[in-house]
N, C-alpha and C positions, 0 to 999 in steps of 0.2 A: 383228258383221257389219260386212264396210269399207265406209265410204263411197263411193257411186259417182260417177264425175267424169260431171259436163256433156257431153250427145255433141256440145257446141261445142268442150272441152280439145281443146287441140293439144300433144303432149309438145313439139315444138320451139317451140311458144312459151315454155317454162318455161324463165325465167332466173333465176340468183341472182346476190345483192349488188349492187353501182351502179359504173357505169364512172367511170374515173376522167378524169373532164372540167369544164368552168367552168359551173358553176349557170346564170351571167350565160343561156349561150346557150337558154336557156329561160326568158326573164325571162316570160314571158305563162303559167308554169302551174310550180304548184306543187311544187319539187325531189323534194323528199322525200316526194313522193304517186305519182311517176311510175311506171305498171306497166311494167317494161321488156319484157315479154315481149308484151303486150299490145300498146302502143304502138311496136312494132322498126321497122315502115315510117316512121311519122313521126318517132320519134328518130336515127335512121339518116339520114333526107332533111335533119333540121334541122342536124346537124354536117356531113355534107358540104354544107350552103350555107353555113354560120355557122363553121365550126371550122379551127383549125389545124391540120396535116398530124398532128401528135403527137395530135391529137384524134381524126381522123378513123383513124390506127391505132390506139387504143384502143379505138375503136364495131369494128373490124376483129376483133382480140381478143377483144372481151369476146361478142359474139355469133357467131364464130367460122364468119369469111367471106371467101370470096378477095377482093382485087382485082377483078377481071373481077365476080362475084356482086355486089359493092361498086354497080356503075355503075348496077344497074337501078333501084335507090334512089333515083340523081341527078332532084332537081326538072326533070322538062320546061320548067316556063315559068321563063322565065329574064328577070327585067326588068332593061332596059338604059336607062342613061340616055344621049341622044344629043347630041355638042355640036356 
């Protein structure tokens, strides 16, 4: 008999393997624990605030999203330091 998934599974949340990005930019949680499917709104928000452009098109790639889909991701609050 197969296994029945969770009526919380989302098939678009199922990703495989690990994008290719700097650990660094996750220093507060565990690299090689991280669910990418799971977690795609926060790992998506933390390289477009933390990553380099070649970063941020591989979070692009590897979850396989326009440009324009890209932006709604972008952190609202945005701290500025004022001088």
């Amino acid at each position: 008999m197969p296994t029945q998934l969770p009526a919380s599974w989302n098939a678009s949340e199922a990703v495989y393997g690990v994008p290719n990005i700097r650990k660094i930019l996750f220093w507060d949680t565990d690299f090689e624990r991280i669910d990418w499917g799971t977690y795609k709104k926060y790992v998506i928000g933390r390289v477009l605030e933390r990553g380099t452009k070649e970063e941020i098109n591989e979070i692009r790639r590897f979850y396989k999203i326009s440009p324009s889909e890209l932006e709604k991701y972008r952190n609202p609050n945005k701290y500025k330091i004022h001088s």
